[in-house]
N, C-alpha and C positions, 0 to 999 in steps of 0.2 A: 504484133506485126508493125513494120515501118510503114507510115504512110507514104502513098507513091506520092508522086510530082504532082501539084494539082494546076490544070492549064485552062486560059478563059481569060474572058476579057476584066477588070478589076471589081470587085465590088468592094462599095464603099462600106466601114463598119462604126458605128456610131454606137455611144454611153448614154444612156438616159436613165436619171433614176423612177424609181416607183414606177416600172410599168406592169398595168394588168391589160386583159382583153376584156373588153365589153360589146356585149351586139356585133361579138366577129370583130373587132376592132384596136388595135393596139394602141392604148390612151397610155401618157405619165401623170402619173401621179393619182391622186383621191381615192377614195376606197370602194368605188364600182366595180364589179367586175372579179374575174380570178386573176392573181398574181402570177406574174411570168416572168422566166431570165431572161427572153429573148423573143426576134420576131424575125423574119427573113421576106423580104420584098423582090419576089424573085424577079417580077420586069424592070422593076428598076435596079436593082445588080444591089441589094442593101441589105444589112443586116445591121439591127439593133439592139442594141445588148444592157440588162438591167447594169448601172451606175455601179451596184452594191459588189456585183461580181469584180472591180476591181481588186477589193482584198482576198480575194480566193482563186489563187494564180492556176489550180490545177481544174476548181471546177469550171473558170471564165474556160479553158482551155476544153474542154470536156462537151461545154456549152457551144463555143462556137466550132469544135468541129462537126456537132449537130447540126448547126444553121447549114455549115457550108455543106451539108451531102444533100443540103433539101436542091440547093442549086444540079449538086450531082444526079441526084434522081430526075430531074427535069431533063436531062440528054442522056443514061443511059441505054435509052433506046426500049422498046415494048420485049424484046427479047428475052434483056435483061433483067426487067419487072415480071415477067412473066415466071419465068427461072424464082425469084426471090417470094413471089406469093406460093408456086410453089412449096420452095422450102418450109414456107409457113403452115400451108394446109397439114403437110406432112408432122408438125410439130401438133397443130390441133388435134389432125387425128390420135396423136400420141399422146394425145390429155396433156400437153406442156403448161405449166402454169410458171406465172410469172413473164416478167421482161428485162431488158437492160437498160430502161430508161420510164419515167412516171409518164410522157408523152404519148409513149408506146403501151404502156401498161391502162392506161384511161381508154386509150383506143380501144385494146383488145377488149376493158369490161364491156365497151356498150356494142359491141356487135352482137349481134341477134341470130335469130335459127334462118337460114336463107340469105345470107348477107353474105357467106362464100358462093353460094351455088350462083345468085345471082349479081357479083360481084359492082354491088353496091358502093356507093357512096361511101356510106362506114364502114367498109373492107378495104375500098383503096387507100382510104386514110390511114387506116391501120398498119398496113404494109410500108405505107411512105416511111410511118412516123418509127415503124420497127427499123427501116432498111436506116434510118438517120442516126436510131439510139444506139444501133448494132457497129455504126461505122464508128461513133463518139466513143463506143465503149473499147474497142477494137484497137484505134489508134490512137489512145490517151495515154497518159502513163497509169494511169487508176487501173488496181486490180479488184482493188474492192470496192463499193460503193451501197449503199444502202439502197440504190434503187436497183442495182444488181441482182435481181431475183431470178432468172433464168438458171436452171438447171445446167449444171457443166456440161452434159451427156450434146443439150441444143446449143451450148455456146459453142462447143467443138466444133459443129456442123456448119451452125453461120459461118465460123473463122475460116474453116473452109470453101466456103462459099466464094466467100470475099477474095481468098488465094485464087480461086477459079476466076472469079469475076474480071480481079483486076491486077492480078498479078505485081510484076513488077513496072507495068506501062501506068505512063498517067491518066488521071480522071480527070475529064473535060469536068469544067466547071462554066 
């Protein structure tokens, strides 16, 4: 699918090398912490992007069309979210294993029995981080990827989702 138009006021995007997170925290450099491509500051309109991805033009691309839907999911409205957990539950029940992205896929291991019913903390995580992998995976040019784990049967559906979702209008950012 062609990405729509994406409208909002600028976010700054910034190269940093060696970043991990530690204590919740996105540090460069040293060996604390897990290693990350990326980070998004959603108040402050920012996204920061591992240095190293400069030489990998499709996964820097892949990457920050992840950052930018974290911004997207903060405005598409509760409707909209709600519609997309949806989608998800539907995919659990249907024993879907697998993700479109390791963000997404880390979320899903560590939810728990009760973490949909009482839509927890680590369910809306999970949802965010699926609705951001889904968008990365969607409108990149990458059709294969090794974190590409999602069954084609659930990829159709999301892709349809996102046709429903957002059509040909643009996505506030």
């Amino acid at each position: 699918m062609r990405l729509p138009a994406l409208a909002g006021k600028p976010i700054r995007v910034r190269f940093l090398p060696g970043l991990r997170v530690h204590r919740g925290r996105l540090v460069c450099g040293g060996t604390r912490g897990e290693e990350v491509h990326a980070g998004s500051f959603l108040r402050k309109r920012e996204i920061v992007l591992s240095a190293e991805l400069a030489a990998q033009p499709r996964e820097l691309a892949r990457i920050l069309l992840h950052e930018l839907f974290h911004f997207a999911w903060l405005r598409v409205g509760n409707g909209l979210r709600r519609a997309y957990e949806e989608l998800l539950k539907g995919e659990l029940e249907r024993r879907a294993r697998g993700e479109l992205g390791w963000s997404a896929e880390r979320s899903k291991r560590r939810l728990r029995p009760g973490d949909i019913r009482g839509r927890t903390r680590r369910w809306r995580q999970y949802v965010c981080e699926s609705f951001c992998d889904s968008a990365a995976w969607l409108y990149s040019d990458l059709r294969r990827h090794e974190e590409f784990t999602l069954a084609a049967r659930f990829r159709e559906r999301r892709q349809r989702w996102f046709g429903a979702a957002f059509g040909a209008g643009e996505i506030s950012i």
